[in-house]
N, C-alpha and C positions, 0 to 999 in steps of 0.2 A: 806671356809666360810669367811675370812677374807679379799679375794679379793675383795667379794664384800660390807662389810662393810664399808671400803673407797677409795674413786675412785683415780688411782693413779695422781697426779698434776704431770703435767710437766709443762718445759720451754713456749713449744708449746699451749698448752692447757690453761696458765694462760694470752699469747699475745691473742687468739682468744677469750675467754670471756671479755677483757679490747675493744677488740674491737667491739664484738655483743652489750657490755653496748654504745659505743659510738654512731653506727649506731642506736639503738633505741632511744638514745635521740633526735639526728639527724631529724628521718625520724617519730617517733611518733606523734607529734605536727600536722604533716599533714594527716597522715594516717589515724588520730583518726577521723578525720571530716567525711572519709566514712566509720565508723566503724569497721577499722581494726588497725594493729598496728604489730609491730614486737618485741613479749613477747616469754618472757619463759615459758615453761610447761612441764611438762612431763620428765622432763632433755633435753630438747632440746631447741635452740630457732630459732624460725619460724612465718614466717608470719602469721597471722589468723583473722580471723574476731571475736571483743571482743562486749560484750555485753555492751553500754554504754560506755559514756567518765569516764576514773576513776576522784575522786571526789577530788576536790581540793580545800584547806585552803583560800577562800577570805576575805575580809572584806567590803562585802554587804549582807542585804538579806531583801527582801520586805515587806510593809505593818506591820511592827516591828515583826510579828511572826517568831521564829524560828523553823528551818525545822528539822525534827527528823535524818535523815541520817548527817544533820550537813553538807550540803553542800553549799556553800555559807555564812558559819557560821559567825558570827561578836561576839568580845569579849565586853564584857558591859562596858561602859563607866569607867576612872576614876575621881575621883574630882581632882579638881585642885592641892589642898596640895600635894593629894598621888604620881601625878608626879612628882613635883617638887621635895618632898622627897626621889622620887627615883634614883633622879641626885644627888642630894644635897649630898648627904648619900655615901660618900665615900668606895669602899671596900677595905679587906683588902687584903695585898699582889701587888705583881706586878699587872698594868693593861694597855690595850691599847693595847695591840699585840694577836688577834689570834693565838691561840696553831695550830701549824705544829707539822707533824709527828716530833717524836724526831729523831735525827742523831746517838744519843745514842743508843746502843746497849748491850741488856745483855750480849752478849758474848762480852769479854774483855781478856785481856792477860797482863801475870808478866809478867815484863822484864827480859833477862836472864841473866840483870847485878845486878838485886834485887833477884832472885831463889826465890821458894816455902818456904825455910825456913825464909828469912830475910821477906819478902810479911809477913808470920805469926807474926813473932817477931815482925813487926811495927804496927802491930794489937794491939798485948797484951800491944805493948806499951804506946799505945793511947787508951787503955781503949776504943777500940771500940766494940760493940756489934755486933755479929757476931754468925755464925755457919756455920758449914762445915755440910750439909745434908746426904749424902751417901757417902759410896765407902770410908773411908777416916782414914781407917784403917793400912793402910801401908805409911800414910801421914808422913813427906814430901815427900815420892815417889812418882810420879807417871809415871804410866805405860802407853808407847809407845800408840797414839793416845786415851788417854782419858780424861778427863776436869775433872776440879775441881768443886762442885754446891754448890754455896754460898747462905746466906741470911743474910740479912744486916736491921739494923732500921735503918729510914727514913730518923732519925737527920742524921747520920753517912757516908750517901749515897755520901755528899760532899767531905770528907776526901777521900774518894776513886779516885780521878780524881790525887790524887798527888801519886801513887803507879801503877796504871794500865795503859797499853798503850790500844789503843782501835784499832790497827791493828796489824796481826801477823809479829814477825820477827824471825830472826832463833837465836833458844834458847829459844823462849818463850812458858810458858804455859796457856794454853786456860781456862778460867771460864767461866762458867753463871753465872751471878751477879743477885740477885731478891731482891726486898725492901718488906717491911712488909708491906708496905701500895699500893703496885703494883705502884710508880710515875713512870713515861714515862721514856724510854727507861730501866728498871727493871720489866716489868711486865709478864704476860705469858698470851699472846694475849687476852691481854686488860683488866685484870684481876689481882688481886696479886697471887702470885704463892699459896699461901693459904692464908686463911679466917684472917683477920689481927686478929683478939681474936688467932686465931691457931700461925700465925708466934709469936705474940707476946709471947706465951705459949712455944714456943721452946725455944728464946732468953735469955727467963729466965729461963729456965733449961737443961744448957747445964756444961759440967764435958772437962775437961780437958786431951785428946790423946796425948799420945807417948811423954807428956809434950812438947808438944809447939801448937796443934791443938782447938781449944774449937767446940763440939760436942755433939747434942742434948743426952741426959741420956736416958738412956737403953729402957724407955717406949715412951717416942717420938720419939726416934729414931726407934722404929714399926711404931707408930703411922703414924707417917712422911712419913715412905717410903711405906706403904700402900694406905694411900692418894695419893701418888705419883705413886704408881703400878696401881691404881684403875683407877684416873680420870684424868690421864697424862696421861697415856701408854695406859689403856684400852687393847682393843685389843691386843697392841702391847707388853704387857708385861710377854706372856707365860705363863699368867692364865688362868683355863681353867673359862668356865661362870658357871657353876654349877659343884659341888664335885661330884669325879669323870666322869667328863666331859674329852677331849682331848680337851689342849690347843686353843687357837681360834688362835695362829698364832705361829710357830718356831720362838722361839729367838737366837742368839747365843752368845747375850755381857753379858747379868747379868741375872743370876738364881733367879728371886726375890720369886719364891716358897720356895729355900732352904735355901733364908739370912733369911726370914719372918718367918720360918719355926723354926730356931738355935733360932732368938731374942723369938720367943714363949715361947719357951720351957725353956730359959734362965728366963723370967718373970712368967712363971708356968700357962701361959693361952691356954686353948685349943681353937683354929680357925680352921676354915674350909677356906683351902688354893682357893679359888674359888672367883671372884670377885663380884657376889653375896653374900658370906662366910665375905669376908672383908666388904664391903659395911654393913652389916648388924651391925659389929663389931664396925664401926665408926661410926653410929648412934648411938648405945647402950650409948655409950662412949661421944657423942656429937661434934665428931670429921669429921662427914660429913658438905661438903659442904651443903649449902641451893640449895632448887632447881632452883632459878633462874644461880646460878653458874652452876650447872650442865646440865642446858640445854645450856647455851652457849658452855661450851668444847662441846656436843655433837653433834653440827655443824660438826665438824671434827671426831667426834668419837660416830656414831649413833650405837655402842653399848651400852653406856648410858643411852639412852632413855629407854632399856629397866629394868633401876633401878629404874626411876621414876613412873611405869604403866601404865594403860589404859592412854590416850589422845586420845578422841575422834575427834578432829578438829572443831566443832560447840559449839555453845554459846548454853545455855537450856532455857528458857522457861525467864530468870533472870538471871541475872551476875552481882557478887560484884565486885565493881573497886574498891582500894584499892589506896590511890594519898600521896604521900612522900613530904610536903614540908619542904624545906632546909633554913638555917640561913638566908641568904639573906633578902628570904621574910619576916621571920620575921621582921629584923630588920628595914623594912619599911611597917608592917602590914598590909600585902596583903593576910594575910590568910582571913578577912571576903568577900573580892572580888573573890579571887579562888572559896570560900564556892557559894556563889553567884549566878558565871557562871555554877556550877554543876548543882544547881536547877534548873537555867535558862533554860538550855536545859534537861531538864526532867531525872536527876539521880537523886534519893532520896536519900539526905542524913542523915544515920543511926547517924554516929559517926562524932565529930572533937574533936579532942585528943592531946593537947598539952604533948607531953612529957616531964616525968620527968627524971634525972642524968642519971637513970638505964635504963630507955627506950630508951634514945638517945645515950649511950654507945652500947647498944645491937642492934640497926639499926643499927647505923654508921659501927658496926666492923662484922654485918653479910650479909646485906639487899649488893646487887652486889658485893658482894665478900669483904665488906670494901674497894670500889674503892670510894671517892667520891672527885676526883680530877676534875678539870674545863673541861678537857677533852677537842673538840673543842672549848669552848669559851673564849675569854677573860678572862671572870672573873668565879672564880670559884663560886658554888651555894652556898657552909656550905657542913656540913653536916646535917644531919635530925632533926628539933625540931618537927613537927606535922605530925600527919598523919589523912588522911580522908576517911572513910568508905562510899562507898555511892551506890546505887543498881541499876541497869537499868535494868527494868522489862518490856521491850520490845529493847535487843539488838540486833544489826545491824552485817549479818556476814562476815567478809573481802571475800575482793575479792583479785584475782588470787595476783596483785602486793602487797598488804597488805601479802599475804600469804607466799608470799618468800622471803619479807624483816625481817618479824616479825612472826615463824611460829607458834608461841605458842599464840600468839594472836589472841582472839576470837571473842572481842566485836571490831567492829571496828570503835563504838562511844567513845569509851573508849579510843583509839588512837588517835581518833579527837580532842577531847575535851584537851586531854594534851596539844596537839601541838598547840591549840588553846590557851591554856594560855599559853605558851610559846611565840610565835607568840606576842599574844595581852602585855606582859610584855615588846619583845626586840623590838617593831616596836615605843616604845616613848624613848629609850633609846638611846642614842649615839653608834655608833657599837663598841667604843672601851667601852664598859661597859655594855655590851652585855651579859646573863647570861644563865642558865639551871637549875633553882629555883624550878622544880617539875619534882618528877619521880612516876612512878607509875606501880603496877605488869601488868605483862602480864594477866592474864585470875584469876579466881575465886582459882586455887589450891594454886599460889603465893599470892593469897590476904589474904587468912588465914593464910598463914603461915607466912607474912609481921606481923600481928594481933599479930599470938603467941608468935613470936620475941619480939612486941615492947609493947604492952599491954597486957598478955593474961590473967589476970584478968576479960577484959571488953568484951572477946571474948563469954561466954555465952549470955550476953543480946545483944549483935551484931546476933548472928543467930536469936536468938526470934523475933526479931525487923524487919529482912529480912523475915522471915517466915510468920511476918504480913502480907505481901503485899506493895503495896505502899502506905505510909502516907505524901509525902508532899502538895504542892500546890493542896487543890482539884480543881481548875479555870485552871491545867496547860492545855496549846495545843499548840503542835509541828504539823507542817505542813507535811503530808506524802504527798501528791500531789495534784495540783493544776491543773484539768483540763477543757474542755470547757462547762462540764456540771455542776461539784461538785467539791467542795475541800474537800478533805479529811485530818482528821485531826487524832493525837492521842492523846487521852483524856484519863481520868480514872472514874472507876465507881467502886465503893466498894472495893478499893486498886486493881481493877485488869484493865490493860489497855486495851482501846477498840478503834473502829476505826469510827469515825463520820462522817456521808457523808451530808456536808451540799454545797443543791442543790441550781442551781442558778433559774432565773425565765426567764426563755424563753422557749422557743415548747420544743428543742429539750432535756433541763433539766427537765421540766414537763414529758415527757414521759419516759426521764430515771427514775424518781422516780417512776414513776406509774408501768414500769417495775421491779424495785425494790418490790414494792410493793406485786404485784399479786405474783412475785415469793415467799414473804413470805408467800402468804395464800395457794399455793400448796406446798410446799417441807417444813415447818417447823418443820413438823414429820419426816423429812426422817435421817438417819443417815449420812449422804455427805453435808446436807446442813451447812451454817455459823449458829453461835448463835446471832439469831438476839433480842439484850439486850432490845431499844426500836425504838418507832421511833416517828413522829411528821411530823406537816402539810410540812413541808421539809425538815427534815432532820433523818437520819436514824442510829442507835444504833449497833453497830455490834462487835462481839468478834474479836482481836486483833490475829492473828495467826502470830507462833514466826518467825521471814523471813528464820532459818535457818532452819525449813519445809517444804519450798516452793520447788516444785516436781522441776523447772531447776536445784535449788543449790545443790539438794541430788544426782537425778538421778547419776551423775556421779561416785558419791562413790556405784552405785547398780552394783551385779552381772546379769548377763542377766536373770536367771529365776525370780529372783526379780523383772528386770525391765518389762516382759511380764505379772507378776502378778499384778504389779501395770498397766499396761495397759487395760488386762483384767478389773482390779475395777472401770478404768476409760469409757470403754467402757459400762459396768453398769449403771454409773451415766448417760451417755447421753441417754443410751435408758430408764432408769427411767424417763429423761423429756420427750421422745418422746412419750413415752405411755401416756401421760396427754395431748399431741397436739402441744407441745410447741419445740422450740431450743432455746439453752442458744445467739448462734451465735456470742459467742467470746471466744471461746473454745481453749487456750493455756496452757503450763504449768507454766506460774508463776502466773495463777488463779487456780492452784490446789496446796492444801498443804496437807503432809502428817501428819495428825497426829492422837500416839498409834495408827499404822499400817491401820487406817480410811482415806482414802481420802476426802478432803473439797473440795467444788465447791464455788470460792467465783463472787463479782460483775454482777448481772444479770439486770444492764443497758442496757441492748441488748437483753434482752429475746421479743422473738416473737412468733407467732400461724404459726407453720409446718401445709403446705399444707398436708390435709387430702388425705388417698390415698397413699401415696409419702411411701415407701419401708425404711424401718431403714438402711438398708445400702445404701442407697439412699439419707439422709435427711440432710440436711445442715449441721448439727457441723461432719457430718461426712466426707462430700464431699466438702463443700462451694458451693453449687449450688442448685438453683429453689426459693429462697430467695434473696431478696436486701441485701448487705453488708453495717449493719447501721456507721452509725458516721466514715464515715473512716477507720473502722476496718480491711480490706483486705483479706475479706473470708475468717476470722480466723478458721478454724474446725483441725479433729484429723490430717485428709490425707494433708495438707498444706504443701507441701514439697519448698514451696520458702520462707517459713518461718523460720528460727531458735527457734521461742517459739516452733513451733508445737506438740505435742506430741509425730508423729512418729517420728520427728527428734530429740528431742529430747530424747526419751525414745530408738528409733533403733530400735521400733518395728511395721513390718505394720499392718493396721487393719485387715485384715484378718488373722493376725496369733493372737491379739487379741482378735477377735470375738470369733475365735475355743476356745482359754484359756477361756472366759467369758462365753459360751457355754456349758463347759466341767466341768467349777464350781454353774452353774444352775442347770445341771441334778446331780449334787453331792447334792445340799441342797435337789431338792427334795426328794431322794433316802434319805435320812436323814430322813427328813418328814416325809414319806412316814414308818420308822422300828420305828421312836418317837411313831409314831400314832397307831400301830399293838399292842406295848408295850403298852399303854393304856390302847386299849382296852381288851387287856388279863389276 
């Protein structure tokens, strides 16, 4: 089981990914103009043809409306002052130099003209803060090929460069050095090695070994090395996943079931030795990481994910984005322009929440593990004074490169819109003062639990307020597409968003609307049709369906009897209109959305009168043939196999094995009908 829980890295294997990233940068830029590109997927990467150029951060976009996907986005204007204040405003600490990788490294080495024991004694003697983690019971001994695991605060991190060599020589012994506050070249892949409230919690209670060691006390020192067994080792630390379970992998260096096991029993608490068992212990306790922490170690250790639960991959129907801003911006009051941009592009904002002592202590030392150092930029952001609650009740769902950069990321306006004030802050700044002044969760589970950290007094009227719907701008409209007949916009009508089709005034918009039309006075009853809100001498009212139901983006997460029952329903809906005379004759799947297990048929700008006569497996949305292919469309129907929308290619199933499904679920209703109605009448 644990072979394949992580894949094993090698030498070889980290030169060919460093170089598939280059060739795609390479060769993408061109590729992408014929609609291909060479992406990752699947674990593999390979040439393929992608849907669309992916969307990228500019600073244009037409006619002042901004477009809901955020492509093309532009950051709102600032006033004069607020630039200048944002030069002016000097920060603090070093600046000017982009952070590089550090040269630093945690593992470090005594000299073995200093030994393990003087290294301690210049410790205690400078009153440095410190703790020995594990293993450090036989200290100053140590045993043939194993290291020493320090933790050091932050202040103290400097005194260390005058005791440590930082390459090995013979006679020296080997540390990991880690800071409380995770600063570069002390952290644990990009991270503090724990939650700085936790290191800081060890530091200060720690007892004194074999009189010369200082060493976390009997209940951190569980605490500690469970943490450390759980969401370090995971797999690899010869627990099993549930009690009485068999280990997920042999270990041979350290029994951490039997040291966890003595420290128990020694403290008089009963655990269930199982990394489930522990996890559950270190919540109790408030000794787990957050789960934004936890999903980053589980990059490398995706037996984690399964402590966090269900994660579906798709955003619902609304998604709380949840935006962290840091000192910085304060201190040149850009929280009401952030606030701003939010509405601007259509998130509703619930909350803005300056924090107080206790709320900005409890971000700062939870919210990314208590990282919040400058990281790549120049200048560092602060740490947390505000945070912004805000809801996007029609989110956007990443695509393939969003998805493997950021895989907990849902909304991928919610990614836009960061990088967009980001962006829009460092593009009037000089690059040596260059910043990363807002962070913000990945998806709706971290947004709450960002909430409960940092305000969660204010966390019940935040749901009620979400569960209203949307209340801000009712004049807002974000641009969904701009074509030759209609611009479609998204709007809102009684906090629920909807999709406006306002048509232009020429023949071929005239008749799209008219086709629009008639389709609402046949299918309004039918259960496949949209919910058409209202409409007008030209423009049309229609329910907003969420994109991450749209039958291309699903289909792929379906198993194949799923994907032929949805075929089947879709076969349904076309001979539905064909029995009325009509074809839709632009019959793809990102005009069908799946929703509660109901297929929608949307845009019936193309509906036309089927040649009377003409055989259902004969009739245009099924073949593309004995009709004219209106506006350019390309003989859109199910059987369209030079199509990528197509149905059958997209779904992999052909119509006649649809037909027979849709065939075989007709004579079932009526047979239903048919024992309803006997029951009746008896």
């Amino acid at each position: 089981m644990h072979s394949e829980l992580v894949p094993k890295k090698t030498w070889l294997s980290k030169r060919q990914q460093k170089l598939n990233l280059l060739l795609a940068r390479i060769f993408n830029p061109v590729l992408l103009n014929f609609r291909y590109g060479y992406v990752f997927k699947d674990g593999k990467w390979r040439f393929r043809r992608v849907k669309g150029k992916p969307k990228r951060i500019r600073h244009t976009f037409e006619d002042g409306t901004p477009n809901w996907d955020m492509d093309g986005a532009a950051p709102l204007p600032f006033e004069e002052n607020t630039v200048r204040r944002m030069i002016e405003v000097k920060p603090e600490g070093s600046i000017g130099v982009r952070s590089k990788k550090s040269k630093q490294r945690k593992r470090r080495y005594i000299p073995a003209s200093l030994g393990v024991e003087g290294f301690f004694r210049k410790l205690n003697e400078n009153n440095i803060s410190y703790a020995a983690l594990r293993w450090f019971d036989d200290l100053p001994k140590v045993a043939a090929g194993e290291d020493i695991d320090l933790l050091f605060a932050d202040e103290d991190m400097a005194f260390l460069d005058t005791l440590f060599i930082p390459h090995r020589k013979r006679g020296a012994v080997k540390c990991d050095v880690y800071s409380a506050g995770g600063l570069p070249g002390s952290n644990f892949e990009g991270l503090p090695y724990y939650e700085q409230r936790l290191a800081t919690d060890i530091l200060t209670h720690t007892e004194l070994v074999n009189g010369l060691v200082r060493a976390p006390d009997a209940e951190r020192h569980f605490l500690s090395l469970a943490y450390h067994a759980v969401y370090h080792k995971a797999h690899g630390s010869g627990l099993p996943l549930e009690a009485g379970g068999k280990p997920l992998k042999q270990v041979d260096d350290h029994d951490y079931a039997a040291v966890l096991g003595r420290l128990a029993a020694r403290l008089g608490w009963e655990v269930e030795l199982s990394l489930f068992g522990l996890h559950r212990l270190l919540t109790d306790r408030d000794w787990a990481p957050a789960t934004d922490t936890i999903r980053k170690l589980s990059v490398t250790r995706p037996v984690l994910k399964l402590l966090l639960g269900g994660h579906d991959g798709v955003a619902a129907d609304r998604e709380l984005s949840v935006f962290v801003v840091r000192e910085w911006a304060r201190e040149r009051n850009l929280l009401p322009w952030i606030t701003a941009n939010l509405r601007y592009y259509g998130f509703d904002v619930k909350m803005v929440h300056e924090l107080g002592a206790q709320g900005r202590e409890a971000a700062a030392t939870r919210i990314r593990g208590g990282n919040w150092n400058k990281g790549p930029y120049p200048v560092s952001g602060g740490k947390p004074y505000a945070v912004i609650a805000a809801c996007d009740y029609a989110p956007e769902s990443p695509d393939d490169e969003l998805k493997r950069a950021q895989p907990y990321a849902l909304n991928a306006r919610s990614v836009a819109i960061k990088a967009l004030l980001r962006l829009g802050i460092n593009r009037v700044l000089p690059a040596r003062l260059r910043t990363n002044p807002v962070h913000s969760a990945d998806d709706e589970v971290e947004a709450w639990e960002y909430l409960e950290i940092c305000c969660p007094d204010l966390v019940p009227e935040i749901r009620r307020r979400v569960a209203q719907g949307y209340h801000g701008d009712p004049t807002l409209k974000l641009r969904l597409h701009r074509g030759k007949r209609a611009i479609s916009y998204l709007v809102f009508r009684d906090g629920r968003p909807c999709v406006l089709k306002l048509f232009s005034d020429h023949a071929d918009a005239r008749r799209a609307y008219n086709a629009e039309m008639r389709a609402r006075d046949l299918f309004e009853d039918r259960p496949w049709s949209p919910h058409w809100v209202d409409t007008g001498p030209n423009w049309i009212l229609e329910e907003f369906y969420p994109q991450s139901t749209r039958l291309d983006r699903i289909a792929e997460t379906m198993e194949r009897d799923q994907r032929v029952a949805i075929a089947a329903q879709a076969v349904g809906v076309l001979r539905d209109i064909y029995d009325t005379g009509h074809a839709h004759r632009d019959v793809h799947a990102e005009n069908f959305f799946l929703v509660d297990g109901q297929l929608v048929l949307i845009d019936f700008e193309t509906l036309g009168e089927q040649e009377p006569g003409v055989r259902f497996e004969s009739s245009y949305d099924i073949t593309g043939k004995g009709m004219d292919s209106p506006f350019m469309t390309g003989a859109m129907c199910y059987s369209n196999r030079s199509s990528d929308r197509s149905l059958a290619r997209v779904l992999g199933v052909r119509f006649d094995e649809a037909l027979e499904a849709e065939l075989s679920l007709a004579r079932g209703r009526k047979r239903a009908q048919k024992k309803g109605g006997r029951r009746k009448s008896a």
